[in-house]
C-alpha positions in Angstrom: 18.0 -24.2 24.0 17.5 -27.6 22.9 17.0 -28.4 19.3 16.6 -31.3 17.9 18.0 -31.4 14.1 15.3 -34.4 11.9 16.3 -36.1 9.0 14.9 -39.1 7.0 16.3 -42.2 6.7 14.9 -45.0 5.2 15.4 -48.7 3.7 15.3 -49.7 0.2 15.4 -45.6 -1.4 17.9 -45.3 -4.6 20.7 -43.0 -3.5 21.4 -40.3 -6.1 25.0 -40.8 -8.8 27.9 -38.9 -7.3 26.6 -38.2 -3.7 29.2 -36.9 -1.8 29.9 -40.3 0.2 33.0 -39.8 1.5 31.5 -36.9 3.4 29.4 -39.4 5.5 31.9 -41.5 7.1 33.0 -38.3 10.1 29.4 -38.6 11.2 28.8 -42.1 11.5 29.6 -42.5 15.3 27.2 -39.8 16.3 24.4 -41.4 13.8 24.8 -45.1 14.5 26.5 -46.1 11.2 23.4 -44.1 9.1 24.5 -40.2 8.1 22.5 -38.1 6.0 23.2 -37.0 3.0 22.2 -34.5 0.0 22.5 -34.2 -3.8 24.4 -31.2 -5.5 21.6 -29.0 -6.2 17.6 -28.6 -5.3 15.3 -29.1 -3.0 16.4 -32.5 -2.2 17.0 -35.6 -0.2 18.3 -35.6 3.3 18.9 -39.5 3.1 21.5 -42.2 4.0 24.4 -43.7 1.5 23.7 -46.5 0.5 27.2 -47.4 -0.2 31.2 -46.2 1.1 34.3 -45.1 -1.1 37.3 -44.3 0.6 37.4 -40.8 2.0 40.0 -38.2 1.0 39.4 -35.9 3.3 35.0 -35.9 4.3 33.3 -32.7 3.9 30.6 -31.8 6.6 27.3 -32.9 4.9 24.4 -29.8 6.1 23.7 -31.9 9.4 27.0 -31.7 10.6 27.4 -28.1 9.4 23.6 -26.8 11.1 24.8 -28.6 14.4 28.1 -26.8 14.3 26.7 -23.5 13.5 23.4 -24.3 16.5 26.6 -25.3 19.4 28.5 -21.6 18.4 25.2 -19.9 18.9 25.1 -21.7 22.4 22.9 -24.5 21.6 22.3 -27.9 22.6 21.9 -29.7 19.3 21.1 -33.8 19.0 20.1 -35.7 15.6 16.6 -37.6 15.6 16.3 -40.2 12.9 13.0 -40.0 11.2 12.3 -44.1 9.8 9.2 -44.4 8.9 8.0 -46.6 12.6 5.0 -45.4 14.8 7.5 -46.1 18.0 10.1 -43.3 16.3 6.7 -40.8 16.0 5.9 -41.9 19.7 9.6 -41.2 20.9 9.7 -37.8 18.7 6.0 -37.0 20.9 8.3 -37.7 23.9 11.1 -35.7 23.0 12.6 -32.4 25.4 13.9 -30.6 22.8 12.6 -26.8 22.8 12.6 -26.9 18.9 12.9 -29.1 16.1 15.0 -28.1 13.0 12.9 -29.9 10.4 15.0 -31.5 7.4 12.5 -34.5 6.9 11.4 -34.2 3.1 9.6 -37.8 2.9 8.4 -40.2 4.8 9.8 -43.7 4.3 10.7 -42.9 1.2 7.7 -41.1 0.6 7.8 -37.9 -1.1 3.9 -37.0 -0.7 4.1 -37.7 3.1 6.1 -34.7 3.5 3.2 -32.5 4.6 1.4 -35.2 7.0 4.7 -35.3 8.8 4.4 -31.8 9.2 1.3 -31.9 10.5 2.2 -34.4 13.0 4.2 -32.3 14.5 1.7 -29.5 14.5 -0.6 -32.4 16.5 1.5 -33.1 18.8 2.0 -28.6 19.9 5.6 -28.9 18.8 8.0 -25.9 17.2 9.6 -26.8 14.2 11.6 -24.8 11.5 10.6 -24.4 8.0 7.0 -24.9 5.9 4.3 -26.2 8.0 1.7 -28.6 5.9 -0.3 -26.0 3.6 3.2 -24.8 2.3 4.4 -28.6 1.7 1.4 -29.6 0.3 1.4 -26.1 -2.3 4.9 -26.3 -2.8 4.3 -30.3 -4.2 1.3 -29.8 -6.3 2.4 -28.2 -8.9 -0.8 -27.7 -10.3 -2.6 -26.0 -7.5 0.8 -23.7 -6.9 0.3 -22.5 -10.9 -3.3 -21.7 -10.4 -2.6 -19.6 -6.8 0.4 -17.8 -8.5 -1.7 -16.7 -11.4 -4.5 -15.6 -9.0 -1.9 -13.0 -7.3 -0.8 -11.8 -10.5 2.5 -13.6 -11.4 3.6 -15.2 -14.0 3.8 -19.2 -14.7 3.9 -20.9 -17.8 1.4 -21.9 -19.3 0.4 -25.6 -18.5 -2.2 -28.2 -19.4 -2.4 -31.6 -17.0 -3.1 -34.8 -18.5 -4.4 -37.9 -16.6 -4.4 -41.0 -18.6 -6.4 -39.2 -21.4 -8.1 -37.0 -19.2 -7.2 -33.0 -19.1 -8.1 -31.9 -15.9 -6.5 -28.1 -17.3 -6.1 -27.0 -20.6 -4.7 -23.9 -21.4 -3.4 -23.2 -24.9 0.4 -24.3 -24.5 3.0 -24.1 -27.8 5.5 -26.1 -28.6 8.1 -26.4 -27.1 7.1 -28.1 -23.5 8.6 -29.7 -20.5 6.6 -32.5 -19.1 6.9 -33.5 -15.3 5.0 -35.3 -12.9 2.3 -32.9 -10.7 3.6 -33.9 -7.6 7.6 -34.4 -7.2 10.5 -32.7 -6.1 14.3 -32.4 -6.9 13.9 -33.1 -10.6 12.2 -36.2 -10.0 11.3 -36.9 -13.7 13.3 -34.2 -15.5 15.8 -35.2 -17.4 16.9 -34.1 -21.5 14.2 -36.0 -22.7 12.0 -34.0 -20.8 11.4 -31.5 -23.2 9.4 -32.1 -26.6 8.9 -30.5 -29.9 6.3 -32.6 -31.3 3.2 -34.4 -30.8 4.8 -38.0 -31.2 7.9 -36.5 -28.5 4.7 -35.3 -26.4 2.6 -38.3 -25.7 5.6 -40.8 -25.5 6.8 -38.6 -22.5 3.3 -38.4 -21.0 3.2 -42.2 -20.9 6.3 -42.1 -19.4 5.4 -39.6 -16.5 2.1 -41.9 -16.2 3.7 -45.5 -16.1 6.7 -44.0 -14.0 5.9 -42.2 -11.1 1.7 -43.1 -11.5 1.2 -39.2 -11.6 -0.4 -37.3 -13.7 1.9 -35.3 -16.4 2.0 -31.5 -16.1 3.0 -30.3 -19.6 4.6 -26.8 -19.8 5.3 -24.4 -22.1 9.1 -24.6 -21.9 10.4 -20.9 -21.1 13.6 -20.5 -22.9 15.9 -18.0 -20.7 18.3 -17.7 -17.9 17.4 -19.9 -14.6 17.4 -17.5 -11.3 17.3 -18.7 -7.7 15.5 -16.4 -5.5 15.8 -17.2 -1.7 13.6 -15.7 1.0 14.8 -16.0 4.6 12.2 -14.5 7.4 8.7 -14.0 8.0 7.9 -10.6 9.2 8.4 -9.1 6.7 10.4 -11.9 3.9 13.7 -11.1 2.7 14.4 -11.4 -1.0 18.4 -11.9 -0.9 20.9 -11.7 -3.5 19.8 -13.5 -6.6 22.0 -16.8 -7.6 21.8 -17.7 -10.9 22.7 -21.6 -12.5 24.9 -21.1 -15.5 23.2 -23.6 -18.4 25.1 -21.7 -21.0 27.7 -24.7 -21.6 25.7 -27.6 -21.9 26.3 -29.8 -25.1 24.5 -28.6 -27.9 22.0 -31.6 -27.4 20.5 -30.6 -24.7 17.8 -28.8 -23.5 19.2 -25.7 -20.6 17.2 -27.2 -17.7 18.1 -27.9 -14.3 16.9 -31.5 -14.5 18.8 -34.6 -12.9 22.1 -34.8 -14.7 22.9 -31.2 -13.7 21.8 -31.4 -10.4 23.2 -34.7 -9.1 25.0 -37.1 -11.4 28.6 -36.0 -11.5 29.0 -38.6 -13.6 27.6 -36.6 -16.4 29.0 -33.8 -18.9 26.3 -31.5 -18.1 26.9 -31.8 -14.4 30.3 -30.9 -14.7 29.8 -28.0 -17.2 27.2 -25.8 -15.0 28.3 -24.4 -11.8 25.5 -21.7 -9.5 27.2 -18.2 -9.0 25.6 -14.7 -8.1 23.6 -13.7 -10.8 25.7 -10.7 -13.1 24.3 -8.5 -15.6 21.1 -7.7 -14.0 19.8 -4.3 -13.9 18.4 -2.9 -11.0 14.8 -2.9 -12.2 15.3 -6.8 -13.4 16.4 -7.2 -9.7 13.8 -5.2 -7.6 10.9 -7.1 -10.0 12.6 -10.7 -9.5 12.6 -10.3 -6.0 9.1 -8.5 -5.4 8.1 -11.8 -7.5 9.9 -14.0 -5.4 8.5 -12.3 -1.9 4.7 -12.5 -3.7 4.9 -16.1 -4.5 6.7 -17.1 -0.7 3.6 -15.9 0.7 1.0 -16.9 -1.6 1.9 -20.2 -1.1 2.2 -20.1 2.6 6.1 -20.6 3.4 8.1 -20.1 5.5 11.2 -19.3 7.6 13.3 -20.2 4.4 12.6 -21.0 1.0 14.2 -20.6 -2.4 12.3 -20.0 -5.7 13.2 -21.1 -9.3 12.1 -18.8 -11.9 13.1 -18.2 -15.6 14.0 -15.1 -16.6 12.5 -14.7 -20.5 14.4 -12.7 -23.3 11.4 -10.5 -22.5 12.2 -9.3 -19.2 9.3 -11.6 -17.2 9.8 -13.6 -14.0 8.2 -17.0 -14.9 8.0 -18.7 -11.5 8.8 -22.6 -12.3 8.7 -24.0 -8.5 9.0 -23.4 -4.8 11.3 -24.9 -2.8 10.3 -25.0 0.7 13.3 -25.6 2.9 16.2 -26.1 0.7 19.3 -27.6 0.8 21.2 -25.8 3.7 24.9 -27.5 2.7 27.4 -24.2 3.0 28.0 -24.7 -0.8 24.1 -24.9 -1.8 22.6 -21.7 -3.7 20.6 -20.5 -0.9 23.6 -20.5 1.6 25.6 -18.7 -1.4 22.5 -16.3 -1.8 23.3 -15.5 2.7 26.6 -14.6 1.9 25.9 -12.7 -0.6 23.8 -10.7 1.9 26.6 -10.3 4.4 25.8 -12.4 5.9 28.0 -15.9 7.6 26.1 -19.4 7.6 26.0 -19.5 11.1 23.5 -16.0 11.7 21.8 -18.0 9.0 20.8 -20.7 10.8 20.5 -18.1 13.7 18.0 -16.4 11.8 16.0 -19.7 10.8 15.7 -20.8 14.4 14.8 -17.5 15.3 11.7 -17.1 12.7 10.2 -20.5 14.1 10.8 -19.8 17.5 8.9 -16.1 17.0 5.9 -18.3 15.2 
């Protein structure tokens, strides 16, 4: 079978601190001097480098790692180059391959075009892996995705959205909060600061939501507890896999035990150097069984699918908060959710065998 494997590249996007650049270099020839590339941790980027270091030895980036695994299942896989021009959406109309293995998560460096490209390619009658446009769209809006999740019984936290004065939800919410934008991924917007304990802390860090990604701010109560990844592979029926849990336990005393940008992608940092994603220990079975069930609920309440990986926060309490969906995650053989497949028994490659075969079944 033919499959085309899409990625985005773009001009002018800010690549993230400590990308693993030395990994691009071995793909260069087959990508025309662009290779795409991924951060640490999250939902992510699958972008170009921006700039070279000198390789050691490269490590496959996920690209190179799918196409490996798609050739020993007997496939025919190429790489399409998503850039943001009509004539690229006219060539991708025009393409033979028999599916597309969808790793576009922008458009042009466009994070909110993610569902329209999606939608393209359900114009155009073609098979592609992953969320179609109703699961991109829910996934992004934060907002809506609280308000669905509460409606099928889980838990979120509780929230209230301001718009330049304006509070479009208010729920009662205690000190203290996280405040995000609505409507961005891989911890765009959350960083230590992120989190407030007073009023003054509060509006400073709605401004800054406001002025610096022109979103609305959600504002959060902040969930203190241990932060679980839940993947979900499959449609019919979803399977919850082995839970992966990101150690915050040894960041400096200063900061706040989120997953925000210095512990997912700037290696640069202390606190990305101090946290590390392993199987989650010292769970007990009921903990489990209710994380997962939780994890399942939500991946079909907000219309995913194929593969998708859910951050919760597991309270001193015992609840599942559910803090974001990640449709298609990071597929990289050291990301959580290919560390959640071998936990399963499973090896990356019936991974990507099993991605390939929930689209084509859709």
């Amino acid at each position: 079978m033919k499959i085309a494997i899409l990625f985005g590249k773009f001009e002018g996007y800010e690549a993230y601190p400590g990308d693993h650049l030395a990994a691009q270099e071995s793909a260069e020839a087959a990508l025309g001097g662009q290779t795409p590339t991924k951060g640490r941790r999250g939902g992510g980027l699958h972008t170009e480098a921006k700039k070279k270091k000198k390789a050691k030895k490269p490590r496959k980036t996920d690209v190179e790692s799918i196409g490996d695994a798609l050739r020993e299942l007997g496939h025919e896989p190429s790489l399409f180059a998503i850039d943001g021009r009509p004539q690229t959406l006219a060539r991708l109309a025009r393409s033979d391959a028999d599916l597309f293995f969808n790793l576009v998560e922008s458009y042009n460096g466009d994070d909110t075009m993610e569902m329209h490209f999606c939608a393209y390619l359900d114009l155009i009658g073609r098979r592609y892996t992953g969320a179609g446009p109703q699961g991109s769209y829910l996934a992004m809006d934060k907002v809506v995705a609280k308000a669905i999740l509460r409606a099928h019984g889980l838990y979120s936290p509780y929230a209230a959205v301001a718009d330049h004065g304006r509070a479009d939800i208010a729920q009662d919410v205690q000190f203290p909060l996280i405040v995000k934008p609505t409507a961005e991924d891989a911890s765009k917007g959350i960083d230590a600061g992120a989190v407030v304990r007073s009023v003054k802390e509060l509006l400073e860090r709605v401004a800054y939501v406001q002025e610096e990604f022109n979103s609305p701010a959600l504002i959060e109560e902040f969930i203190e507890g241990r932060e679980i990844y839940a993947a979900v592979l499959g449609n019919d029926p979803p399977e919850a896999l082995p839970l992966i849990e990101l150690d915050l336990s040894k960041l400096p005393d200063d900061m706040p035990r989120i997953a925000g940008y210095e512990v997912k992608f700037d290696e640069s940092t202390e606190a990305y150097r101090k946290t590390k994603s392993a199987p989650a220990k010292d769970l007990g079975e009921d903990e489990i069984a209710e994380i997962q069930r939780t994890a399942v609920v939500a991946f079909r309440a907000l219309k995913l699918r194929d593969y998708a990986r859910l951050d919760l926060r597991l309270a001193e309490n015992g609840r599942a908060y559910v803090i974001e969906a990640n449709p298609n995650p990071w597929l990289d053989p050291i990301a959580e959710f290919a560390m959640a497949v071998k936990e399963s028994g499973r090896s990356y490659t019936q991974m990507i065998e099993a991605i390939v075969a929930s689209a084509m079944r859709r």
